[in-house]
N, C-alpha and C positions, 0 to 999 in steps of 0.2 A: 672841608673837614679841618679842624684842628688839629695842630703838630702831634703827634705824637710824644708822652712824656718819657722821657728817660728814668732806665729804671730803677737809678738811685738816687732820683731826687726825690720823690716819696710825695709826690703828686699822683692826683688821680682822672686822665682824662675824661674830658667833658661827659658826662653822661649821653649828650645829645648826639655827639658823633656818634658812639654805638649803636645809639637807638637808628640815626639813619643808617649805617652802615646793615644795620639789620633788615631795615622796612627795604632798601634795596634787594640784599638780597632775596626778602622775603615775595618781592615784586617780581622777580623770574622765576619766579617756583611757580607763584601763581600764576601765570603765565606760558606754564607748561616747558618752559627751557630745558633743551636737553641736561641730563645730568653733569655731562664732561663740561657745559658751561657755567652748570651751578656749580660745581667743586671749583674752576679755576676763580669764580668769583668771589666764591667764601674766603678760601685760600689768602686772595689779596684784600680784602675787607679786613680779616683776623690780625694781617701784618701789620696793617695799617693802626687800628685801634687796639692792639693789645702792642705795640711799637717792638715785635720780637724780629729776629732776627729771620729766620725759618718756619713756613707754615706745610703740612704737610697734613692729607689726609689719604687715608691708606686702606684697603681694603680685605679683609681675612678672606681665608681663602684655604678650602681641604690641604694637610699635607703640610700645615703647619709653616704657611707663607703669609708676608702680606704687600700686597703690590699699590707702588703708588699711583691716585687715579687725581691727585689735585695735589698744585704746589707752590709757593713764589716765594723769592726773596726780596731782603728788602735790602735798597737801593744803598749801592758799596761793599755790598757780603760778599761772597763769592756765590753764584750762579745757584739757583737750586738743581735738586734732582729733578730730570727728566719724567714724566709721566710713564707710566709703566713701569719701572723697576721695582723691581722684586728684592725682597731680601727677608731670609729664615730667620724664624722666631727659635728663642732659647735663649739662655743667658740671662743677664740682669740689665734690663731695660723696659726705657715706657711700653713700647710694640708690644712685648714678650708679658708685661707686668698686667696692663690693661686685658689682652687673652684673656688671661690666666685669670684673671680675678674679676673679669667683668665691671671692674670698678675704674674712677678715673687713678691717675698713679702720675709722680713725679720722681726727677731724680737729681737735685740740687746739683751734683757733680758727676760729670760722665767719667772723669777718670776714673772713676772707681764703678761704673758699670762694664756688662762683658756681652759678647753676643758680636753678631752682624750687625744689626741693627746698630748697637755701639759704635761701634767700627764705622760705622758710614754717617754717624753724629759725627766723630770727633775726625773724621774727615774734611766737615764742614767748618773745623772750629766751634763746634758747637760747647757750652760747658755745661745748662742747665737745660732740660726737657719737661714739658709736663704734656700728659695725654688724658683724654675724653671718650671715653664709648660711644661707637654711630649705634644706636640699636634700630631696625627697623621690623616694625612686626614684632616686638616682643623677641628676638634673636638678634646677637651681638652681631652688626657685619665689615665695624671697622672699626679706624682712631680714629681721632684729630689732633694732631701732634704739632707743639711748637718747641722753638726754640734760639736759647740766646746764645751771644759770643762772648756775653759779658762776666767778670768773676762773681754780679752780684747773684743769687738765685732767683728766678722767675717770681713775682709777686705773688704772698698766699691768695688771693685770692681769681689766678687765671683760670683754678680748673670753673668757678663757675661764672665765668665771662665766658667760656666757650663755650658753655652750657646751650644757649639761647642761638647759636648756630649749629652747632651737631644737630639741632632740631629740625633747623630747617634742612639741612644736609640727609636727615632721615626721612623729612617729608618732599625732601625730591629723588630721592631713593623708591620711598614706597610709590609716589606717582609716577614713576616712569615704570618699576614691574607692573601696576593696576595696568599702567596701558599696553605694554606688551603683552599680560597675558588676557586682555579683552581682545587686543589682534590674533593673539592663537589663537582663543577661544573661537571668534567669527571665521577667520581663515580655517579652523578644524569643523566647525558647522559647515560651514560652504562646500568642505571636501566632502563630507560625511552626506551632504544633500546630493551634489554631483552622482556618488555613485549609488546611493539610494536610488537618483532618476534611471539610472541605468538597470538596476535590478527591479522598479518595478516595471521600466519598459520590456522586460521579458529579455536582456543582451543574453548572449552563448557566455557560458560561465568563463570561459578564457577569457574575453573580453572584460567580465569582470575583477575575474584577478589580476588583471594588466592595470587597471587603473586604481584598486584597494593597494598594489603594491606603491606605485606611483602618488597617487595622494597620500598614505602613510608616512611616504617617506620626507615628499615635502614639508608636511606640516610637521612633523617631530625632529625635522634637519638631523635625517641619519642619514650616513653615509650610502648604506643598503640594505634593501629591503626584502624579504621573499615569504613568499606564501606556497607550504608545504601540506601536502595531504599525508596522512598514516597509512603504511601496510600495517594488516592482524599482530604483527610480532615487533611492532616500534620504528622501521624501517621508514623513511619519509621519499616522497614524489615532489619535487621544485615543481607548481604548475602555476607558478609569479615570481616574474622579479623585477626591482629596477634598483638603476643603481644612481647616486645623484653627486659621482667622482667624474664623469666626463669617460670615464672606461666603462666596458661589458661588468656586469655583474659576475663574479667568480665562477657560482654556481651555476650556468645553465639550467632553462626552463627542459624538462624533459633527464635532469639528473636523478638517479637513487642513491640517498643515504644509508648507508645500515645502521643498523640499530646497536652502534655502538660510541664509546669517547664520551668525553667530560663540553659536552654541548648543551646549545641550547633546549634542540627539539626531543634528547634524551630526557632531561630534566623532567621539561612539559611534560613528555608519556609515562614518566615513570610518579610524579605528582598531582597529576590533574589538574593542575595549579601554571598561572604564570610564572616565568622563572627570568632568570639575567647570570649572564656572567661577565662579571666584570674584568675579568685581566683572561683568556683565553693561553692556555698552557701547552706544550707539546703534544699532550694525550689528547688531545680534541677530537680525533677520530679519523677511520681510515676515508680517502678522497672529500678529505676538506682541509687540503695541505694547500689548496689554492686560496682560502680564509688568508689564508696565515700570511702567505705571498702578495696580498691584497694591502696589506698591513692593516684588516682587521684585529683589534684587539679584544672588543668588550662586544655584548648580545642579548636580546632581551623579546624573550617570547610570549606569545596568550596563545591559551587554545580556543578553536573554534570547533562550538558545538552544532552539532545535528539534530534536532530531535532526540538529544537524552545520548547520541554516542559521538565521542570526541573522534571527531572528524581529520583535526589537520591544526596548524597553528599558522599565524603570522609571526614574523621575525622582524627584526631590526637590530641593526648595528653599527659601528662607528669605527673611525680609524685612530680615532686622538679619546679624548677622556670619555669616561662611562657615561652613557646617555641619563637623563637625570632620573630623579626617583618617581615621576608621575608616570614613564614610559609606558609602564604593563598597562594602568587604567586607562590611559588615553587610545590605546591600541584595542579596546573592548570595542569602543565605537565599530568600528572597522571589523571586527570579527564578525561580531553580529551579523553586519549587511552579507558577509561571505557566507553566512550559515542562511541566512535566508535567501541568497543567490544559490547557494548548493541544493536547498530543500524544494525551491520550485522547478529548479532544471531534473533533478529526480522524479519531482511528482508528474514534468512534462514527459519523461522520459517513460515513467513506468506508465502514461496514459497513451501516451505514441506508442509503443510495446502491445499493451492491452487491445489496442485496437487494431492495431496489424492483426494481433491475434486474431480477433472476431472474423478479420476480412478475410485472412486466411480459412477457419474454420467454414465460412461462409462459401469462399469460393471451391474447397472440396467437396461439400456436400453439395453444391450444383453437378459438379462432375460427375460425384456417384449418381445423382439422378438423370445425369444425362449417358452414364455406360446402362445406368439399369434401363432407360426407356429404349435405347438402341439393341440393348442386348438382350432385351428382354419385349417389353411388349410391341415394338416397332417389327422385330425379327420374326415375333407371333402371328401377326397380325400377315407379315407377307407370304409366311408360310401356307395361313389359310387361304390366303387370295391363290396360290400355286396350286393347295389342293382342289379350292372349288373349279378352277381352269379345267384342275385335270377329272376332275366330276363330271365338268359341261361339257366334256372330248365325249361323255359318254352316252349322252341325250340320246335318243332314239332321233330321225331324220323331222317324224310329223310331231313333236310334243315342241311345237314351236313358242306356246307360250313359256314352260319353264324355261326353255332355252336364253329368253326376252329374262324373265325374271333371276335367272342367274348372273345375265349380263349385269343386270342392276345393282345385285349384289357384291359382284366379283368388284365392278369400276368404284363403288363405297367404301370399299376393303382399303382399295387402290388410294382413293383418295382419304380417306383416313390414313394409312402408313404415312403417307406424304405432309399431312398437317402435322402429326408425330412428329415427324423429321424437325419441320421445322418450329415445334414447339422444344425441339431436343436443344439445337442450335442456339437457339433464344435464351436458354439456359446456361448452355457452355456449347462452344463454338468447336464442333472435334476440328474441323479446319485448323485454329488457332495451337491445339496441342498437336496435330501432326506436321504443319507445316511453319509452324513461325506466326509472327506477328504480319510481315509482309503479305505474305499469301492470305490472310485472314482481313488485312485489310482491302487487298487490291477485291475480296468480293464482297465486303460492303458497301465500296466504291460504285461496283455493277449492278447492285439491286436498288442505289440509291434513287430515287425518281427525278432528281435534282442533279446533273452533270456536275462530278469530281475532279478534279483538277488534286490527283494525289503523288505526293514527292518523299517521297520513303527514302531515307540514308541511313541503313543499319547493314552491320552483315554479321550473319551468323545469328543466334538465338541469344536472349538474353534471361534475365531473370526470369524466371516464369510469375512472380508477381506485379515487376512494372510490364511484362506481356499484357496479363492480364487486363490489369488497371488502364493501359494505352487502349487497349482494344474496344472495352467498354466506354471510356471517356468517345472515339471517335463514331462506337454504335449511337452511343445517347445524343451527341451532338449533330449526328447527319439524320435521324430520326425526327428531334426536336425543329431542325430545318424544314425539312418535308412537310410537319405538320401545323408549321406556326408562320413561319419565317416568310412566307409567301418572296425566295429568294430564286434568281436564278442561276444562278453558279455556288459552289463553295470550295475551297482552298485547306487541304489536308496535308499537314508537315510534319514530317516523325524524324528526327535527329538524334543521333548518339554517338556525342564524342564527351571529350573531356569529361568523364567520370557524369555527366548529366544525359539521360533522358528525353528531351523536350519534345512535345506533342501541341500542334496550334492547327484551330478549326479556325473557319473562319468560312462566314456567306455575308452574300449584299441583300439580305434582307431587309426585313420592317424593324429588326432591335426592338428593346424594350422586356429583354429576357431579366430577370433576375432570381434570384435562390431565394429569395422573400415567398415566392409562388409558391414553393413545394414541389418544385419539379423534380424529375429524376435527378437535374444536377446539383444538388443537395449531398444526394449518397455519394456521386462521384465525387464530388472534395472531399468529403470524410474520408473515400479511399485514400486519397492523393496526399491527405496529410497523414493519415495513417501510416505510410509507407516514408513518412520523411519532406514531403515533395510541397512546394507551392501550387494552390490554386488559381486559376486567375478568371475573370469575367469581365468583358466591355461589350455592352450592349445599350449604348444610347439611342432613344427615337431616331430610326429615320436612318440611323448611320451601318445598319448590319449588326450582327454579334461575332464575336470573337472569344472562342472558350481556350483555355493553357492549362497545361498543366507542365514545372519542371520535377523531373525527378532524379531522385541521387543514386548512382550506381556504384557498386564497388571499382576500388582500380584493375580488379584484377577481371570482373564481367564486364571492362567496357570495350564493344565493339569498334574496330577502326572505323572511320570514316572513309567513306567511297571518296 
């Protein structure tokens, strides 16, 4: 490169340096170089061919700052500023002038300029400044600032020699945001897919809120995150959080908010609308004095809809500056999936509901028909068999045939009540509602044709619908044995501890069972899931069948374990 001219000889450096000093740095732009390496090489390209003393570019910034992010001196100056400092706009100076008027600006003599800015020129010895607008995107986002030691002023014509470098300086600006927010972008797809997979694999809505809060909060680099459901009157239920400080989230999962303070999730309910607050104030509201303690400052919520009623909101928030202005839309993604995880766990839920119902409805209306056969035409029926007894007491000694044909009748009577019986049983088991689940199974065990091997661990009575449900799963399955399984033993386990249920059949049959068939055990899953409970079936050729059912018990019906 050629010398640099001095700037009172009133020469004009070679054109051709510039232009290489340009095509260089124009050569790491294209090349995707981090920014902080294009500023410090612009930086020293400007010193060199515009021969100033101080090259300096700066970056605006809310709050009426502008920080340095590129800088060099040239060789015998004193030292430039360090990268990063800061120093407030106002006064009369380039920084302050450029702002302000979006244009480029100079200032022949700093003495007579005023500011910070000033102040840390004529710290450098600087005399003359002239600055350049970074615009990128059609919005101003900085200078380019040089400067001499010299009494003469800066040559007219620096502001547009710097011209053709703030360009490139703005075009490796805009190409490093294009590619950080293509990595949002993919990094916020990728989350938004994650828990997508999660909600259409049917997870427990807890599980989704754990990771909507968790991916929200990565991809939008908030400090923390939670996901609140609405009480009727504004009131909020934490049922997500996470936090991405390396500490607990403030708010605990399983916290209530009232419906009170200058909040976020106030806002939300009282707008319908996304909301933010940016600077969070003493009045924020009663027990969220742990916010504040978090050194939470700023917050920014969407609500999440249900099918047409607002449901609940996602949150985010931060400890240091207000999360940026795309927050509320980016957090839409995210809602959604929560409203369509909320809407299918309801629709499983009002269907699991629905159908207990049925099985309920179902299993009472066996019972009435098994009091009305017992109490009614079973009790009929033995009554007549008593009377005709006591008819046949009456036969004359020689009417030996009525005698014969009473007997015939009476032992019809006889056997009839007895089929009754056990068409009543078939129906509902009075065994099972007077004595438990045990005693109702130890005599299916005994009429089984097939030798039982049965291990009962329950005490005391339980639900009377996993009763139920247990008693029929081990009728259909010791039946289906008998009549298919050509087995000779089977294996009956009834367990109930830790808040589960469990019920497991099992013969060394022929297998080759399946619910494809339309077998009774068909209706018994229906039960099993109806009541909450996993199904289970293994019946490969050749290997036996083995039916399960677990089911969920309250904590407060579950019986100890023996």
């Amino acid at each position: 490169m050629g010398n640099a001219l001095e700037a009172d000889s009133g020469e004009i450096p070679p054109v051709a340096d510039e232009q290489a000093a340009l095509r260089r740095v124009a050569t790491l732009v294209a090349g995707g170089a981090p920014p902080e390496e294009v500023f410090a090489a612009v930086a020293g390209e400007v010193g060199q061919v515009l021969g100033v003393d101080f090259t300096f570019q700066s970056r605006y910034a809310d709050g009426g700052v502008a920080t340095i992010v590129g800088a060099s001196a040239r060789a015998g100056a004193t030292r430039a500023l360090p990268v990063g400092t800061r120093m407030g706009l106002g006064g009369r100076n380039v920084h302050t002038l450029v702002f302000q008027s979006r244009r480029p600006a100079r200032i022949n003599d700093y003495r007579e300029a005023s500011g910070v800015a000033a102040e840390i020129t004529r710290g450098l010895s600087g005399r003359s400044g002239v600055g350049v607008p970074i615009s990128v995107e059609g919005r101003l986002w900085g200078v380019m600032f040089v400067a001499s030691r010299r009494q003469q002023p800066l040559p007219a014509n620096t502001e547009d020699r710097l011209a053709g470098f703030t360009e490139l300086v703005a075009t490796a600006v805009a190409n490093a945001q294009a590619r950080t927010e293509l990595r949002g972008f993919a990094e916020e797809e990728a989350a938004l897919r994650r828990v997508a997979t999660l909600v259409a694999g049917g997870a427990p809505p807890e599980q989704v809120f754990a990771a909507v809060t968790a991916e929200a909060g990565g991809v939008l680099s908030a400090d923390f995150t939670s996901l609140c459901r609405y009480d009727a009157d504004g009131a909020v239920k934490v049922v997500g959080t996470w936090s991405g400080t390396g500490s607990p989230h403030p708010i605990p999962v399983g916290s209530w908010l009232p419906a009170k303070g200058a909040n976020v999730h106030m806002q939300v309910f009282r707008t319908r609308r996304p909301a933010r607050v940016d600077r969070f104030a003493a009045d924020i509201g009663p027990r969220l004095a742990a916010v504040l303690a978090a050194g939470v400052r700023s917050g920014v919520g969407a609500p999440v809809w249900v099918e047409g009623r607002m449901w609940g909101l996602v949150t985010a928030s931060s400890i240091g500056e207000p999360l940026p202005a795309d927050t509320e839309d980016r957090l839409a993604g995210f809602t959604e999936l929560v409203a369509t995880a909320v809407a299918n766990a309801e629709a499983h839920a009002a269907l699991t509901a629905s159908r207990a119902r049925i099985v309920a409805a179902g299993d009472a209306i066996r019972q009435r028909i098994e009091r009305d056969l017992h109490d009614g035409a079973q009790q009929r029926l033995v009554s007549l068999g008593l009377q005709l007894r006591s008819a046949q007491a009456t036969v004359p000694p020689g009417a030996g045939e009525l005698s014969r044909r009473l007997d015939y009748v009476t032992d019809g009577l006889t056997s009839l009540a007895d089929e009754l019986r056990e068409y009543a049983r078939g129906i509902h088991p009075a065994n099972l509602a007077d004595g438990g689940l045990g005693p109702a199974l130890k005599t299916l065990a005994r009429r089984s044709p097939i030798p039982v091997h049965l291990d009962v661990r329950i005490r005391g009575r339980l639900p009377e619908p996993r009763e139920i449900c247990a008693y029929y799963l081990v009728s259909e399955a010791l039946s289906n044995a008998a009549k298919h399984s050509g087995a000779s033993a089977v294996t009956v386990q009834v367990v109930a501890a830790d808040d589960t249920l469990s019920v497991q059949i099992r013969d060394n049959g022929v297998g080759g069972a399946s619910l494809d068939a339309g077998s009774g055990l068909v209706g018994l899953k229906d039960r099993v899931e109806a009541l909450g409970g996993q199904f289970t079936l293994h019946s490969k050729p050749g290997e036996g069948t083995s039916v399960g059912a677990q089911l969920p018990l309250t904590r407060s019906d579950t019986p100890a374990s023996r």
